[in-house]
N, C-alpha and C positions, 0 to 999 in steps of 0.2 A: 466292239461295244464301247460305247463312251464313258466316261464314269465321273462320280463326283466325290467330295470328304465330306458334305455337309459342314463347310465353315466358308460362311455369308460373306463377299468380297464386297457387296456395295448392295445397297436399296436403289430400285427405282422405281420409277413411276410409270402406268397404261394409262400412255397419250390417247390413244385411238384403238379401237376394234372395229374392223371395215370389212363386210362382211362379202365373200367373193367366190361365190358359185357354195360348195362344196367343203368350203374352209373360210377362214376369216385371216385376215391379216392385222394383226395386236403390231402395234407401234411402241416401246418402251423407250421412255426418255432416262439414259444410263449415264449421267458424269458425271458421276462418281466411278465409274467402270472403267481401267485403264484397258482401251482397243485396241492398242499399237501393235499387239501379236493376234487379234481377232480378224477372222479372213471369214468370206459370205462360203457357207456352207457347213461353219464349226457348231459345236455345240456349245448351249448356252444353258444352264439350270435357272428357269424362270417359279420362283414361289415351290420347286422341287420339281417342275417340271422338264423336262428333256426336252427342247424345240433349238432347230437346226437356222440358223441367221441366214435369213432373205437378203438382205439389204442391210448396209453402216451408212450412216450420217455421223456426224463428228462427235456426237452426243446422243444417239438416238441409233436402237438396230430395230429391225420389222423381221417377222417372225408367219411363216403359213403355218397357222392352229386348225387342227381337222374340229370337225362340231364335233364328234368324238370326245375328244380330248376336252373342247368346252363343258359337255356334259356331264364328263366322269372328275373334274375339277372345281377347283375354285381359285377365286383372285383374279380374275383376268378380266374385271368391268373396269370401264374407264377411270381415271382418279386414284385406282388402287394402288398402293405401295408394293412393291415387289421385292424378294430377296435376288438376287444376282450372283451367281457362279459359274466360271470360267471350267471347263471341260479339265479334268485330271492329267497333267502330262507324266513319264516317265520318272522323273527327275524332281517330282514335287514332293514334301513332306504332306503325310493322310494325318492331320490334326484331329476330324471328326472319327468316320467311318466309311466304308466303301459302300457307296450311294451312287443308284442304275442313274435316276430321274424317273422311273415309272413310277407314279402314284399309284396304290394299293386301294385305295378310298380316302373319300374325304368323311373327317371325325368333326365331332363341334365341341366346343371350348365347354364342360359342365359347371366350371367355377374358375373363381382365382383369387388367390391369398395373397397378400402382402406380408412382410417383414422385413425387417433391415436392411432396408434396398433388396432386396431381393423379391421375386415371384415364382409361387408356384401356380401352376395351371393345372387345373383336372379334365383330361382328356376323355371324351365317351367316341368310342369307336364302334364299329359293327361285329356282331358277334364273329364273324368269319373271319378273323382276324388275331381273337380270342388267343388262338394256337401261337402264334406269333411272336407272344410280348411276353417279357419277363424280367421282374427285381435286375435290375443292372445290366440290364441288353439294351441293345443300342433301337431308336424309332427316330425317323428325319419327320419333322413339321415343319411346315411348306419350306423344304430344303434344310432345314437350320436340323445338324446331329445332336441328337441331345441321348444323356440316361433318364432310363426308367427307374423311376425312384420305387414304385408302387404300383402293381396291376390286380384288378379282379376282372369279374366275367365283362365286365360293361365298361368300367375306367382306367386310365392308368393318370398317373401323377411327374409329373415332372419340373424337377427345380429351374429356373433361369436367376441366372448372376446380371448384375448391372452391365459389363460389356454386353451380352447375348441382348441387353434389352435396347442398350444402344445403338449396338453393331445390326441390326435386326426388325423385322418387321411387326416379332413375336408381340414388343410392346405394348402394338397397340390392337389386341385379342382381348375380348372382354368377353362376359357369359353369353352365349346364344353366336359368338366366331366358327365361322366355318374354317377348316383349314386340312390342308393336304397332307398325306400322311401314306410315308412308305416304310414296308417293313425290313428288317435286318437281311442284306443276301443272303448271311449265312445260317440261320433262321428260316428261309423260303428253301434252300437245298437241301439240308437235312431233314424236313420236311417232306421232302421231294422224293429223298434216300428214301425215307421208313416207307412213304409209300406204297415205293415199286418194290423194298423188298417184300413186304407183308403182303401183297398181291403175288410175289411170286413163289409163295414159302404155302 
């Protein structure tokens, strides 16, 4: 399984989305992205997304997106800004948290505050989700790990600092932003745990 920390190594941009049988092929223009260690078959976290590099150009990897994955996402139309992360190796420090790339659902932006450089964002997610989230648990938005500052049945709230809005896509989310949202691994298996035990008890 490939993994990610949720801490954004470069923004890029969807050159092209060329649509090819069955799937489409998303072009992202990356240089800002150091490639030197990127080989055609690794993984890449695109806006939190998990997609496997087709093709390098010296500034630019192509990606096969199933319409699957078009559907259950967002960010992937031409012009969009992308966050960009480089698959987790062995030997790397987890700044954020341990992040699949499977997006859970995509949430939409329900507000956002300013103050002192800083923003918060009020996130409205899907009730099925609900279970998930919690005061100080970790949630990836489109790849970027952030805390949960604040959850109810419908929102949660979360701080971003002036780097996160630099380093970051998140900045420029405004009321009515769609955006991708994966929950806590370890959150989804405990989850998992009470399940199967409570079905077998």
């Amino acid at each position: 399984m490939k993994m990610f920390t949720g801490i954004v190594e470069a923004i890029g941009k969807v050159a092209a989305v060329s649509p090819a049988g069955e799937t489409a092929v998303v072009r992202i223009e990356s240089s800002g992205l150091d490639l030197a260690d990127v080989a055609i078959g690794d993984s890449i976290a695109v806006n939190g997304v998990c997609l496997t590099v087709k093709t390098l150009g010296a500034q630019s990897i192509e990606f096969d997106v199933s319409a699957e994955t078009l559907r259950v996402t967002t960010g992937f139309e031409e012009g969009a800004r992308v966050n960009l992360e480089k698959s987790l190796r062995l030997d790397t420090r987890i700044g954020g948290h341990l992040v699949s790339g499977h997006v859970d659902a995509v949430g939409e932006i329900a507000g956002v505050t300013e103050y002192d450089g800083n923003r918060t964002l009020s996130v409205r997610f899907p009730h099925s989700l609900a279970r998930f989230l919690a005061r100080k648990g970790s949630v990836t938005v489109n790849g970027v790990s952030l805390t949960v500052n604040s959850v109810d049945s419908e929102t949660c709230s979360i701080n971003l600092i002036p780097h996160t809005l630099a380093a970051t896509n998140l900045g420029d989310l405004s009321k009515g932003s769609r955006v991708n949202l994966e929950i806590d691994l370890v959150a989804r298996y405990v989850e998992r745990m009470l399940t199967v035990s409570g079905a077998g008890s």
